[in-house]
MARLUMBA-267820 format. One line per 8 residues: number of its first residue (from 1); their letters; for each residue x, y, z of N, C-alpha, C. Coordinates in steps of 0.02 Angstrom, whole numbers, plus 50000, padded with zeros to 5 digits. Layout:
NUM) a) X,Y,Z,X,Y,Z,X,Y,Z; ... $
//
This chain:
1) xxxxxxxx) 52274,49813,48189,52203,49805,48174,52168,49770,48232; 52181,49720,48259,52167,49655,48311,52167,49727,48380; 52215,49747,48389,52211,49812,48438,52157,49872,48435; 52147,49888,48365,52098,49926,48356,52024,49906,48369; 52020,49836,48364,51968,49794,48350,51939,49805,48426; 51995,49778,48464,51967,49785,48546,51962,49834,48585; 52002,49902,48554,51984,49945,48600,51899,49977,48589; 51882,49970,48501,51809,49993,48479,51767,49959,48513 $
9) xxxxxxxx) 51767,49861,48524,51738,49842,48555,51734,49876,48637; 51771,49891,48678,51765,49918,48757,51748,49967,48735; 51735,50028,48680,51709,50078,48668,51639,50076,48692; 51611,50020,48663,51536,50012,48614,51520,49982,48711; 51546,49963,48738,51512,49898,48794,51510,49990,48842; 51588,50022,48850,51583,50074,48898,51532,50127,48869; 51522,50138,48827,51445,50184,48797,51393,50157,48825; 51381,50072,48787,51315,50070,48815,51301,50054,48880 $
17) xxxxxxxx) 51347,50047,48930,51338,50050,49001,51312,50115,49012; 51344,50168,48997,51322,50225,49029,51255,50252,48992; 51239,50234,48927,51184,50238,48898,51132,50213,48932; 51129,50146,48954,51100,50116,49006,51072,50131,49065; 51142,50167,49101,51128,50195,49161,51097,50269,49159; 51092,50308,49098,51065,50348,49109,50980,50324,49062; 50978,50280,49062,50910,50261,49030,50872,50239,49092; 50885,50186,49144,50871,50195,49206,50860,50257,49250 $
25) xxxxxxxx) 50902,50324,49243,50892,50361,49275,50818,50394,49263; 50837,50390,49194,50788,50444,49154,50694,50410,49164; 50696,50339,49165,50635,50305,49177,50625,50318,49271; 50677,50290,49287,50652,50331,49396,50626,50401,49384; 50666,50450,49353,50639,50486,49360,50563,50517,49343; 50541,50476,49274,50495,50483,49236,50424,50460,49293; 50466,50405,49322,50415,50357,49364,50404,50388,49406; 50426,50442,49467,50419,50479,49496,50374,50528,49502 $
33) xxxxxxxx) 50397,50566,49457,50329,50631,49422,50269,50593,49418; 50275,50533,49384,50209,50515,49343,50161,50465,49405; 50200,50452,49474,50165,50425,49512,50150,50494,49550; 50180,50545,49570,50167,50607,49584,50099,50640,49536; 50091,50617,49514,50049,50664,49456,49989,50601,49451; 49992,50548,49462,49943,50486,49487,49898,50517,49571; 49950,50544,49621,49923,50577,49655,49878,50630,49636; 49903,50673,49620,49877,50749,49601,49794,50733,49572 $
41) xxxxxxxx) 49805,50696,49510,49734,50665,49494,49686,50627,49544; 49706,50598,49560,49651,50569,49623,49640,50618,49693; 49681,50686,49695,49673,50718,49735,49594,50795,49714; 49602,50796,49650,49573,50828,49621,49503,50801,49601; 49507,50732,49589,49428,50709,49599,49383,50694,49653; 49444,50683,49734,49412,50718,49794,49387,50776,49782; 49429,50815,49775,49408,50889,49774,49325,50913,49720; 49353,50839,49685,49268,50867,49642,49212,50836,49671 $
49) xxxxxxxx) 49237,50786,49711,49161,50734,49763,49143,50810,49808; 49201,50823,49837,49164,50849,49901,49128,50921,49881; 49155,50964,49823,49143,51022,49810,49047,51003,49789; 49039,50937,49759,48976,50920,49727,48924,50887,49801; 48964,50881,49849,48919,50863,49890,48851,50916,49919; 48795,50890,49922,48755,50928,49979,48734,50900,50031; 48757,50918,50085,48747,50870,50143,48657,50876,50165; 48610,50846,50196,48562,50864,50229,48571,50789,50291 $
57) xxxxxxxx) 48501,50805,50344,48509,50773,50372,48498,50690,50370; 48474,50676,50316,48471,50609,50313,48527,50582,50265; 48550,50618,50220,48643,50592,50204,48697,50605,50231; 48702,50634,50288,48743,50654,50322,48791,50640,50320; 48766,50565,50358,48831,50496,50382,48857,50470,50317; 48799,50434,50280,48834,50418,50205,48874,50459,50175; 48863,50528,50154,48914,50562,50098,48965,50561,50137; 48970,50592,50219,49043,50602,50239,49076,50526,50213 $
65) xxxxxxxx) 49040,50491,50266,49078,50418,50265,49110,50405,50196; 49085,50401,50131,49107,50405,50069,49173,50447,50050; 49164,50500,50070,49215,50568,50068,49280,50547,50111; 49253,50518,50169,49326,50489,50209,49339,50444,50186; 49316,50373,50155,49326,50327,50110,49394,50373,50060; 49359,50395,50014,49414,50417,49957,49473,50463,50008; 49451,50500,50050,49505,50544,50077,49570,50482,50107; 49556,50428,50115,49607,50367,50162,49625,50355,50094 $
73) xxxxxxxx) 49586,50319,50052,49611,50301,49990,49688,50311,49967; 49668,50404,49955,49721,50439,49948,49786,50452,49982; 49757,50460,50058,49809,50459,50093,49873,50396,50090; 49822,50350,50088,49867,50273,50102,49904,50266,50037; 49884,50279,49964,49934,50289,49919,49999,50335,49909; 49963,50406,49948,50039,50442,49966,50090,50409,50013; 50041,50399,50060,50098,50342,50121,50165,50281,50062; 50110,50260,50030,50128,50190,49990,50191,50225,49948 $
81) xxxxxxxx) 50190,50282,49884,50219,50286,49871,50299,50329,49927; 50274,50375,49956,50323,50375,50018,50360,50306,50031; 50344,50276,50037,50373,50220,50072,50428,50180,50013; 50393,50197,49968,50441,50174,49912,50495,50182,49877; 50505,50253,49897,50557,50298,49882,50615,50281,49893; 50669,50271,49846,50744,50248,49866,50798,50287,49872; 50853,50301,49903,50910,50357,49861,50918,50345,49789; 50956,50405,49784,50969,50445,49717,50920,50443,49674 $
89) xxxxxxxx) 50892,50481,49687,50826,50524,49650,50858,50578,49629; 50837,50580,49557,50836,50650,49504,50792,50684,49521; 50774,50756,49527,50716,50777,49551,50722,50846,49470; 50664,50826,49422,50650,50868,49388,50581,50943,49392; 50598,50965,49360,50534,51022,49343,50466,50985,49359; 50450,50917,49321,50361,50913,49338,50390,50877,49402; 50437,50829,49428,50406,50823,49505,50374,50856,49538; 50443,50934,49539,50436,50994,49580,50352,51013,49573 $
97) xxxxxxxx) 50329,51018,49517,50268,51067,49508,50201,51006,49532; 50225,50927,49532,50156,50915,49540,50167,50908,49627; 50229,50925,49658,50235,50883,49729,50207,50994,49750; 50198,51030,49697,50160,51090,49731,50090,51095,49709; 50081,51053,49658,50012,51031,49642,49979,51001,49694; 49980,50940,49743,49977,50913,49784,49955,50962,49846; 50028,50999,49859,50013,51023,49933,49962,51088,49921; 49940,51118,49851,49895,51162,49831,49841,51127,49809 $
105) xxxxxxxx) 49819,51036,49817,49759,51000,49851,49740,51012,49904; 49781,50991,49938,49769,50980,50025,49734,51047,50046; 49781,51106,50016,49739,51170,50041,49653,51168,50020; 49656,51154,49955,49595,51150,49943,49527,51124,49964; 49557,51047,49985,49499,50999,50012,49501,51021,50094; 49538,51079,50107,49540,51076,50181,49488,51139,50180; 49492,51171,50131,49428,51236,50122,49357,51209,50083; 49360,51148,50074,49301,51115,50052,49260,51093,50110 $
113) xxxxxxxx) 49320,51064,50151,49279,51023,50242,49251,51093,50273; 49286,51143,50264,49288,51222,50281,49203,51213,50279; 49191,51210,50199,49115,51218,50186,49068,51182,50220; 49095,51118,50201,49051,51060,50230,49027,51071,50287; 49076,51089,50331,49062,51111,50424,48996,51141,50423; 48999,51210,50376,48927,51280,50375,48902,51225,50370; 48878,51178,50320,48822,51157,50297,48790,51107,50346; 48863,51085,50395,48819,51046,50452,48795,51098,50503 $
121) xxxxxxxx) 48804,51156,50525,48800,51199,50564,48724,51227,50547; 48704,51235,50473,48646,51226,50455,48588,51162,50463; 48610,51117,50459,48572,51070,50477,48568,51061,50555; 48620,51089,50587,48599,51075,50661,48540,51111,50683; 48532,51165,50666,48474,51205,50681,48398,51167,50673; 48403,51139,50609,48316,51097,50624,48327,51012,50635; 48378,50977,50666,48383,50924,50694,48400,50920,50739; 48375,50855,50777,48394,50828,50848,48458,50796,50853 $
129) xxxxxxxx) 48519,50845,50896,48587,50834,50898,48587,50764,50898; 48561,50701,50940,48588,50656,50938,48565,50611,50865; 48522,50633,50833,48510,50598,50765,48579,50614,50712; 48623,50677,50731,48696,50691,50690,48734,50683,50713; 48740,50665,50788,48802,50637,50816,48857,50605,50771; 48848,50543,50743,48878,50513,50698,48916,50573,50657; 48881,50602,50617,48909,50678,50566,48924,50705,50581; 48926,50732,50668,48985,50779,50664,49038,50733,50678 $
137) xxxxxxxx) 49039,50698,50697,49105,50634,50699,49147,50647,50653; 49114,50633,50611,49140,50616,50526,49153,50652,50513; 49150,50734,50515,49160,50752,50518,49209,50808,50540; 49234,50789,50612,49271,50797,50636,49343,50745,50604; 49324,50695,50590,49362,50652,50555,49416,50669,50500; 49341,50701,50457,49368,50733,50371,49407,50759,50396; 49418,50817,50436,49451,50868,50426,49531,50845,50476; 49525,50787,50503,49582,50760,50532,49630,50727,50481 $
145) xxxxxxxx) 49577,50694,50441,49601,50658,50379,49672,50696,50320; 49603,50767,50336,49652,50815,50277,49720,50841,50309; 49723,50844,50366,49783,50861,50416,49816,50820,50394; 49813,50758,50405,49853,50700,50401,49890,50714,50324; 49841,50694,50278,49844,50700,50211,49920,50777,50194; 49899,50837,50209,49972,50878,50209,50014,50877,50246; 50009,50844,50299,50075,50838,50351,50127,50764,50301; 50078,50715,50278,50115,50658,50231,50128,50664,50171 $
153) xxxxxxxx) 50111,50757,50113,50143,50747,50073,50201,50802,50080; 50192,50844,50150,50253,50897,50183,50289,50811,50173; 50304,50787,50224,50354,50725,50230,50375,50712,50147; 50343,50686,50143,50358,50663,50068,50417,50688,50023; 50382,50765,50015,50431,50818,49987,50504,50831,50036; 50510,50810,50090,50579,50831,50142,50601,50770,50109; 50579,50694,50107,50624,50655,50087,50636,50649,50024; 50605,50672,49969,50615,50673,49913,50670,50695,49921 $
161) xxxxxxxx) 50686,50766,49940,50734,50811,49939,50814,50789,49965; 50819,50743,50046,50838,50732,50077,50882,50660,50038; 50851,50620,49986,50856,50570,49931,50894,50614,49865; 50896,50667,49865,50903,50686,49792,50974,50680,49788; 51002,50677,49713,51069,50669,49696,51072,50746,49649; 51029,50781,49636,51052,50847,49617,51017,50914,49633; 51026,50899,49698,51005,50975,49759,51028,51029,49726; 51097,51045,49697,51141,51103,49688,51099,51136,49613 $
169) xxxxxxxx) 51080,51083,49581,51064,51115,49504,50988,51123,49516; 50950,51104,49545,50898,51118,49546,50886,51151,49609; 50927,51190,49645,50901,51225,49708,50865,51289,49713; 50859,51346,49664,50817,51388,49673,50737,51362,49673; 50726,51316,49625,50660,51288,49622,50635,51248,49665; 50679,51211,49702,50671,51180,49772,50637,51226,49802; 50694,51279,49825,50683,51335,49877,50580,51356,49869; 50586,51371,49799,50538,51398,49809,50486,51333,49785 $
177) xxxxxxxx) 50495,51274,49806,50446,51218,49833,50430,51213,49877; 50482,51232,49914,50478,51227,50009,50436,51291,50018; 50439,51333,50008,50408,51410,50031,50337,51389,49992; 50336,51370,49957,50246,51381,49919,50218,51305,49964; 50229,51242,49980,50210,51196,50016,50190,51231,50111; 50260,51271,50120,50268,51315,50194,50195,51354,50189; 50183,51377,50147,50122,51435,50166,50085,51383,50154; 50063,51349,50118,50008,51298,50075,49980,51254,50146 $
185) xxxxxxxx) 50016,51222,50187,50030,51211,50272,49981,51242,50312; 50019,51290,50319,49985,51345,50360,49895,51370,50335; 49887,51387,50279,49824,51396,50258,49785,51317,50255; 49805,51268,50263,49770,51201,50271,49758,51206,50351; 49791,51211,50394,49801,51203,50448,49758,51250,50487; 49726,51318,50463,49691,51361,50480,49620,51363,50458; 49606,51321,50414,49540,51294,50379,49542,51254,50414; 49562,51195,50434,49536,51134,50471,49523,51160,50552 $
193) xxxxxxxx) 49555,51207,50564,49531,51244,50640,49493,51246,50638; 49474,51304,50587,49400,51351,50581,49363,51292,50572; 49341,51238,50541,49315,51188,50523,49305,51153,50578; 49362,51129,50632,49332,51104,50707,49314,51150,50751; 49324,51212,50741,49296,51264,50786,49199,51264,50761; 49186,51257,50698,49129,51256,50680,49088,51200,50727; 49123,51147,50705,49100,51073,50732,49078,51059,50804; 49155,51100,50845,49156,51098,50917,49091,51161,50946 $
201) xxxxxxxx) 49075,51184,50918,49012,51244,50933,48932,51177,50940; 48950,51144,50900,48882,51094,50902,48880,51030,50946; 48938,51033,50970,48951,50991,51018,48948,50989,51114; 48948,50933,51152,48928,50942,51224,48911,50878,51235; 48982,50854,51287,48977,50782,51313,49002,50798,51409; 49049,50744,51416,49066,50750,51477,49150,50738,51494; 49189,50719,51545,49244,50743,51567,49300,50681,51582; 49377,50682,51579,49401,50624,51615,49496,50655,51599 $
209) xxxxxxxx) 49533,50608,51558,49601,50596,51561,49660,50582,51521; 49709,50561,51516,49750,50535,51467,49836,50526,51453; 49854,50524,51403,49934,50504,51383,49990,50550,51407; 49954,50582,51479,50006,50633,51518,50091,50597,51505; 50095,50577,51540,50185,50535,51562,50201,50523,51488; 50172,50511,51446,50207,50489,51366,50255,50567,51353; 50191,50604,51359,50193,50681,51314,50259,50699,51377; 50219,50715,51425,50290,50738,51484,50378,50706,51468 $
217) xxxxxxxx) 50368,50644,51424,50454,50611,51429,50447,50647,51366; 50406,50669,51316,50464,50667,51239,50442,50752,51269; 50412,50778,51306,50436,50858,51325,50494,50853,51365; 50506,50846,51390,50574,50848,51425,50624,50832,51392; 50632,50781,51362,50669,50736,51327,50691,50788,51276; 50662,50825,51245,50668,50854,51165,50685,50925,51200; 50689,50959,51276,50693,51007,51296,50780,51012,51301; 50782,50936,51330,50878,50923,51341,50899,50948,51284 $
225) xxxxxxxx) 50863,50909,51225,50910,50898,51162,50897,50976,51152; 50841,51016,51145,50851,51073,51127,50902,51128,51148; 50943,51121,51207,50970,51154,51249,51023,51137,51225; 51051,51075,51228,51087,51052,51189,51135,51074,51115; 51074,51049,51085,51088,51088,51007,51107,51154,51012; 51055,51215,51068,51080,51285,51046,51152,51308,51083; 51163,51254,51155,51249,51270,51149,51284,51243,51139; 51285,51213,51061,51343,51167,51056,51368,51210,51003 $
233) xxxxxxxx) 51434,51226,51006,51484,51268,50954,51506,51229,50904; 51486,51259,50851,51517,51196,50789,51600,51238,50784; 51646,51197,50752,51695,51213,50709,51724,51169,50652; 51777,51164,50640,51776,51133,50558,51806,51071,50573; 51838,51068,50643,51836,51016,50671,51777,50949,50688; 51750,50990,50729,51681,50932,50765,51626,50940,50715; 51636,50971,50685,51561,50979,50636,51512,50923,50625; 51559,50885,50579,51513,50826,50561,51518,50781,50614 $
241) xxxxxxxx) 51527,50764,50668,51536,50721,50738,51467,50754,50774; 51466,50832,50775,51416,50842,50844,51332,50826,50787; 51348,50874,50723,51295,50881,50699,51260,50802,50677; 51297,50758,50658,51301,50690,50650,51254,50647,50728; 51293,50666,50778,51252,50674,50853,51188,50703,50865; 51178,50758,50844,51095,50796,50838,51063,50765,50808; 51078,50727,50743,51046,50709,50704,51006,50636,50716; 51089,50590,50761,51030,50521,50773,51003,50542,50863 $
249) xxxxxxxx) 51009,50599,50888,50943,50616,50953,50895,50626,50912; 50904,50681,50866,50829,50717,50837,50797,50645,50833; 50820,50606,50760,50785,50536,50755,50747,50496,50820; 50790,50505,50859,50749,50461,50919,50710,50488,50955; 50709,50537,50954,50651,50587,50967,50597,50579,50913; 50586,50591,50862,50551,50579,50807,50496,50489,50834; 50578,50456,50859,50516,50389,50831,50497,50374,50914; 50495,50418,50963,50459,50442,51021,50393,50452,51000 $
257) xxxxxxxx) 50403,50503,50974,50335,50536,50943,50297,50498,50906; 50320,50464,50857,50289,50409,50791,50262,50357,50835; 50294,50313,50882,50254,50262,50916,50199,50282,50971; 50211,50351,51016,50151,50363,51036,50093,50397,50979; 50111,50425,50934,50045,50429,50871,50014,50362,50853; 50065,50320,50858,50028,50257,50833,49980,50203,50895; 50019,50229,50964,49973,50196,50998,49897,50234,50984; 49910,50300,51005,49842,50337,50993,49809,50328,50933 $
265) xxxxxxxx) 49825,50320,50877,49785,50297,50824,49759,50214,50819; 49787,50183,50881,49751,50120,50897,49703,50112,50913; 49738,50150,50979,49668,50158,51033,49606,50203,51003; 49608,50234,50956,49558,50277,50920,49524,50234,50869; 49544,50182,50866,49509,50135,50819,49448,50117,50858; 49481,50096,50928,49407,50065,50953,49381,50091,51050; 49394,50151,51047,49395,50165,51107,49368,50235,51102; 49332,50286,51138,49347,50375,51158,49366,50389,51218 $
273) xxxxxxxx) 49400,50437,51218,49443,50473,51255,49438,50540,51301; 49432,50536,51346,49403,50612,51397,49482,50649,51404; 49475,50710,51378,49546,50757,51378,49530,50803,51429; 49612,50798,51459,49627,50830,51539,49675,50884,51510; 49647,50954,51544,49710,50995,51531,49757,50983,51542; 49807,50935,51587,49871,50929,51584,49899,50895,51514; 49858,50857,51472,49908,50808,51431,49892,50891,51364; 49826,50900,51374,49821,50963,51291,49874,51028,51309 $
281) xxxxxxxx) 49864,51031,51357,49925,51074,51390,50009,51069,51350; 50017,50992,51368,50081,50986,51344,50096,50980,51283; 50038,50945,51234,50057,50956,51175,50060,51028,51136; 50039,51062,51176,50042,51145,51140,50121,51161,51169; 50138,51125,51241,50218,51144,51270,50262,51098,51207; 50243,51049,51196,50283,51016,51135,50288,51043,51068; 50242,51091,51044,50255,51115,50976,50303,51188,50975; 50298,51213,51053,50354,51280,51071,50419,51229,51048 $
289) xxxxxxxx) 50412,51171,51106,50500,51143,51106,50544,51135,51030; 50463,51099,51001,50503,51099,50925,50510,51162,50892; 50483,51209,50898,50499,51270,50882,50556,51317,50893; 50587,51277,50976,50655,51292,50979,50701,51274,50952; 50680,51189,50957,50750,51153,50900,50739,51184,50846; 50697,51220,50798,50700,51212,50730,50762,51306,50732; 50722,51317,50779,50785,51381,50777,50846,51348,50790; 50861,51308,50856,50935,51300,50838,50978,51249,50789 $
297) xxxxxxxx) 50924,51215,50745,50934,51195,50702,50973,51263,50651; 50934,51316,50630,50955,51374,50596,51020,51397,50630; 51021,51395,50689,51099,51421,50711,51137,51364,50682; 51141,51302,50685,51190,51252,50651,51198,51261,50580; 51145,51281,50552,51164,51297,50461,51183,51350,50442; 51174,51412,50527,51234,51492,50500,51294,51478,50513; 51302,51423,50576,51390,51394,50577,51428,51377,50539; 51370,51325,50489,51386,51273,50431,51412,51332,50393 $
305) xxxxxxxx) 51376,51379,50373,51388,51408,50307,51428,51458,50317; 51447,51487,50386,51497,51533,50406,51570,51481,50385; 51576,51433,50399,51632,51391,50399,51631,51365,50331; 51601,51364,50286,51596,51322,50241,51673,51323,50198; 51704,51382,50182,51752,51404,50131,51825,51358,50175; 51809,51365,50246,51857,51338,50273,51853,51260,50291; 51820,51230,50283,51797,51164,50303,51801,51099,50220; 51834,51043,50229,51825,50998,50193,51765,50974,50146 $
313) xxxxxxxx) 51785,50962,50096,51723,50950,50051,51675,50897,50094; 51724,50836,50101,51692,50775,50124,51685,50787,50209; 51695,50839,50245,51669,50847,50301,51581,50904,50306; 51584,50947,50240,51543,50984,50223,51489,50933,50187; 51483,50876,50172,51456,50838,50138,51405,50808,50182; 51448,50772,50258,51430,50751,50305,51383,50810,50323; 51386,50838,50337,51342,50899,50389,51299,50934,50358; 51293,50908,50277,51236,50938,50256,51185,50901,50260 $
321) xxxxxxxx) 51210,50840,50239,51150,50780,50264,51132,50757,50310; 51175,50771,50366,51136,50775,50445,51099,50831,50455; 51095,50876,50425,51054,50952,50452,50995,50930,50398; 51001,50907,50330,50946,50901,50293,50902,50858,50335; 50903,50780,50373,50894,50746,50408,50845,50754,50447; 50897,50792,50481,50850,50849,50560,50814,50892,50539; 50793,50931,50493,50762,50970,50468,50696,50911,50440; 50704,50868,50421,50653,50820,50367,50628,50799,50441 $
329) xxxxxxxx) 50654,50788,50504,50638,50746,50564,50592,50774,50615; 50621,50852,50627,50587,50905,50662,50522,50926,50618; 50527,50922,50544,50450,50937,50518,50416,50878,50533; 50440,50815,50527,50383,50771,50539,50367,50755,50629; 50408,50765,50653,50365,50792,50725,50327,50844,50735; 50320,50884,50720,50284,50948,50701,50220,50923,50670; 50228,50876,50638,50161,50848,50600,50119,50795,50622; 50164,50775,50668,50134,50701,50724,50108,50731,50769 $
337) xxxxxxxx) 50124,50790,50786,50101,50832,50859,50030,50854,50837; 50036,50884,50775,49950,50917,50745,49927,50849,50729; 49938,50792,50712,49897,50734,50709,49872,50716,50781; 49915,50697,50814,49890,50680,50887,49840,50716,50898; 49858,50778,50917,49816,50839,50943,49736,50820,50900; 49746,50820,50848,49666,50808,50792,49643,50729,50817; 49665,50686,50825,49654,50634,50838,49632,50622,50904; 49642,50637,50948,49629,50656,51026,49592,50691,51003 $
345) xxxxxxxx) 49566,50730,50998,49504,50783,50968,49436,50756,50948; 49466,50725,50879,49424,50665,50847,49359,50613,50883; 49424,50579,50937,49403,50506,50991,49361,50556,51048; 49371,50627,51065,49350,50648,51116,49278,50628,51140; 49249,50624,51211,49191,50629,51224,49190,50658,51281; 49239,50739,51282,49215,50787,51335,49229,50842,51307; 49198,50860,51223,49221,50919,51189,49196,50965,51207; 49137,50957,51242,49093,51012,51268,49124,51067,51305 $
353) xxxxxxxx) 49154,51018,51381,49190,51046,51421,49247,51091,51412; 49287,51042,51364,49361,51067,51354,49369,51116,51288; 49300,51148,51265,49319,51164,51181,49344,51229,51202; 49338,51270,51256,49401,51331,51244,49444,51340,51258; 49481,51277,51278,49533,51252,51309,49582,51205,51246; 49535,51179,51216,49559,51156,51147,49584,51203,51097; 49522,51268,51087,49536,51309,51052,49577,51345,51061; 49598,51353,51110,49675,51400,51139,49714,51349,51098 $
361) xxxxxxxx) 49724,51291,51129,49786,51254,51118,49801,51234,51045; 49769,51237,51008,49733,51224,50925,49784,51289,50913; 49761,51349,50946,49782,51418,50899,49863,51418,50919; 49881,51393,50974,49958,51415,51002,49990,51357,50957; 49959,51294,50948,49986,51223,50900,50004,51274,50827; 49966,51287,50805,49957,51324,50734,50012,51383,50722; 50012,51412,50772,50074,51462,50782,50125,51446,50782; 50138,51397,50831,50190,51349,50833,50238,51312,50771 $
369) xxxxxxxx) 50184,51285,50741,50204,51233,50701,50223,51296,50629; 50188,51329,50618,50208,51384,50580,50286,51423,50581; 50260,51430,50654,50365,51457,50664,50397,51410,50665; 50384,51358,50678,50448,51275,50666,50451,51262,50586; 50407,51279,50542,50410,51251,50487,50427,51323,50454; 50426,51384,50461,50455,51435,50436,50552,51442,50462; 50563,51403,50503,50629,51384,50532,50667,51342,50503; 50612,51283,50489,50651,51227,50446,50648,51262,50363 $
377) xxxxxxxx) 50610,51297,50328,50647,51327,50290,50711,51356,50258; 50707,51395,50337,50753,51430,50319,50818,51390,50327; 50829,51344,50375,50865,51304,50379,50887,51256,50309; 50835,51251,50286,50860,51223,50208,50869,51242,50152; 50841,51304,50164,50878,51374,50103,50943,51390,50093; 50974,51377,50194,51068,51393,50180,51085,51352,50181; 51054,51270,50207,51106,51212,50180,51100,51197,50106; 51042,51195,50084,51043,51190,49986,51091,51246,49968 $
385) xxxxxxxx) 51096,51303,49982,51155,51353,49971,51219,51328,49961; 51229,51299,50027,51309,51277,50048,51328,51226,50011; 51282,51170,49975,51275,51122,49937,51272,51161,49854; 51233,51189,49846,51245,51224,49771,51311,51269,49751; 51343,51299,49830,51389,51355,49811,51481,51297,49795; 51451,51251,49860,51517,51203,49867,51517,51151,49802; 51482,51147,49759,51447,51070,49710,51467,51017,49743; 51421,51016,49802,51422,50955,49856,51364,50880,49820 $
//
C-alpha cells in the first residue's frame, strides 16, 4: 500500500509538470499570435488614417508629419516585439495568417503613399516648390518608412521561423508564408519606387559625395565570401564545419552592413547628403553580390538534401540551422541595402541631378533584391523539407 501510495504520488507531481509545461507552451504561443495580431490592428488603422487623408497645400506638412508619427509608432513596436522573441517558439495557424496579415499591410500602406505622391504631384502644379519643400520630404520619408516597416516584419517572420521548435509539422504552411510575404515584398517595393519616382519628378537641388570606402569593403568583402560559398564542396563529412563557417562570415557581413545603416541613419537625423555615382553605383553592385550568395546559398541546401539519407541526424541538424541562419542573414542584408539606398535618398540635396541615375539604381536594387529573396526561398523550401522528411 505505502508503495502504491508513492508511486501515485510521482504520478500526480510527473503529470502536473508536464501539464504545466505544456500550459506555458500553450500561453507563449497564445502570446505570440495575439501580439502579432496587436500589430495587424494598429497596422490597419494606419491604413485607415492615410486612405482618409486629403492632402492640400496648407496641410501638407501636418497630415504627412502625423502619418509618419503613427507609421514609426508601428514600426518601433514591430522592432520591440522582434526583439523579444526567444527560442522555442510554437508557431501555430493564426501566427502564420496574422505574420501574412501584416506583410499584406505593408503592401497596402505602400499603395496608399502610392496615392498620396499623385495628390502631391497635384498640388505641385498651383504652388510655389519651395512653400512644399518640407512635403515632399515627408514624403519621401513615408514611403522610406514603409520600406523599413516590410523589410522588419520580412525579418521578423525569418526569425520566428529560424526560433521555431516545430518546422517539420507545420512546413507546408510556412512554405506558403514565405512565398505570399516573397511576392507581398516585391509589390511594396515597387509602389514605394513609383511613389519616389513621383516625388523625384518635383524635385531639383545641387551636387557633392559620400560612404564610398564603407560600401567598397562590405562589396568586396561579401564578393570573397561569395566565391567562397559557391566553391566549397559539401560532404557528410565537413558539412556542418564549412556550412557552420558560412554561417558566422555571412553574420559578419550582416553586422557590416547593420552598423553602416546605423551610422547613416545618424547622420540622417541631423545632416543632408549630396550622392556621387560611385557610392549609388555600389549599392546596386551590393544587391547583385547578395544575389549571388543567396544562389550559392541554394547550391548548399541541393548538397544538404542530396546527402541527407546519408548523413547523421545530429550532423543534419547542425546544417539546417546554419543554412536557416544564412538565409534569415542574407534577407536582412538585402533589406539594409533598400533601407540605406531610401535613406540616402531621403537626406539627399542633389536629387535633381542624380534622379536618373537613382532611378536606374532603384530598378536594378528591386530586381536584385527580388532574385535574392526568391533564392532565399527557395533555399528554405528544401531545408524545411530536409527537416520535415528527416523529423529534425
Amino acid at each position: 500500500m505505502n508503495h502504491f501510495t508513492k508511486q501515485l504520488n510521482r504520478f500526480v507531481r510527473v503529470s502536473g509538470l508536464g501539464l504545466l509545461m505544456l500550459m506555458f507552451s500553450t500561453l507563449a504561443q497564445a502570446g505570440l499570435s495575439t501580439d502579432l495580431q496587436s500589430l495587424v490592428n494598429q497596422g490597419n488603422d494606419l491604413n485607415t488614417q492615410m486612405s482618409n487623408t486629403t492632402l492640400t497645400a496648407d496641410t501638407l506638412c501636418n497630415q504627412l508629419l502625423s502619418i509618419n508619427q503613427s507609421s514609426n509608432a508601428l514600426i518601433d513596436n514591430i522592432i520591440a516585439l522582434d526583439q523579444s522573441l526567444t527560442g522555442g517558439l510554437i508557431i501555430d495557424t493564426d501566427t502564420l495568417t496574422a505574420l501574412n496579415d501584416l506583410s499584406g499591410i505593408s503592401t497596402a500602406l505602400a499603395n496608399q503613399a502610392l496615392s498620396l505622391s499623385l495628390d502631391v504631384n497635384g498640388i505641385s502644379t498651383t504652388s510655389n516648390m519651395f512653400d512644399i519643400a518640407d512635403g515632399l520630404n515627408a514624403m519621401l520619408q513615408l514611403s522610406s518608412d514603409i520600406g523599413t516597416m516590410a523589410d522588419r516584419i520580412l525579418e521578423m517572420s525569418d526569425k520566428i521561423l529560424v526560433m521555431s521548435d516545430n518546422i517539420s509539422l507545420m512546413a507546408d504552411r510556412i512554405i506558403e508564408t514565405q512565398l505570399i510575404q516573397n511576392q507581398n515584398i516585391a509589390l511594396t517595393q515597387q509602389s514605394i519606387l513609383t511613389t519616389q519616382e513621383n516625388t523625384l519628378l518635383l524635385i531639383s537641388v545641387i551636387n557633392s559625395d559620400n560612404y564610398s570606402l564603407s560600401l567598397n569593403n562590405i562589396l568586396s568583402d561579401g564578393n570573397w565570401l561569395s566565391l567562397d560559398m559557391a566553391a566549397t564542396i559539401l560532404t557528410t563529412r565537413n558539412m556542418a564545419r564549412e556550412l557552420a563557417n558560412s554561417a558566422t562570415d555571412v553574420a559578419a557581413l550582416k553586422d557590416q552592413l547593420s552598423n553602416l545603416d546605423s551610422l547613416i541613419t545618424q547622420d540622417a537625423a541631423s545632416n543632408t547628403f549630396t550622392m556621387n555615382t560611385q557610392s549609388l553605383n555600389t549599392l546596386g553592385d551590393i544587391s547583385l553580390m547578395l544575389n549571388s550568395m543567396a544562389i550559392a546559398l541554394q547550391g548548399y541546401t541541393l548538397a544538404v538534401e542530396g546527402l541527407q539519407m546519408l548523413t547523421s541526424d545530429a550532423t543534419l541538424a547542425d546544417s539546417t540551422v546554419s543554412m536557416l541562419q544564412m538565409s534569415s542573414d542574407i534577407g536582412t542584408m538585402a533589406n539594409r541595402i533598400l533601407e540605406m539606398s531610401d535613406l540616402i535618398l531621403a537626406m539627399s540635396n542633389n536629387i535633381g541631378l542624380a534622379a536618373d541615375n537613382i532611378l536606374a539604381v532603384q530598378n536594378v536594387q528591386n530586381i536584385n533584391i527580388a532574385a535574392t529573396q526568391t533564392a532565399i526561398l527557395s533555399a528554405q523550401t528544401i531545408t524545411i523539407g530536409v527537416i520535415a522528411t528527416q523529423g529534425l
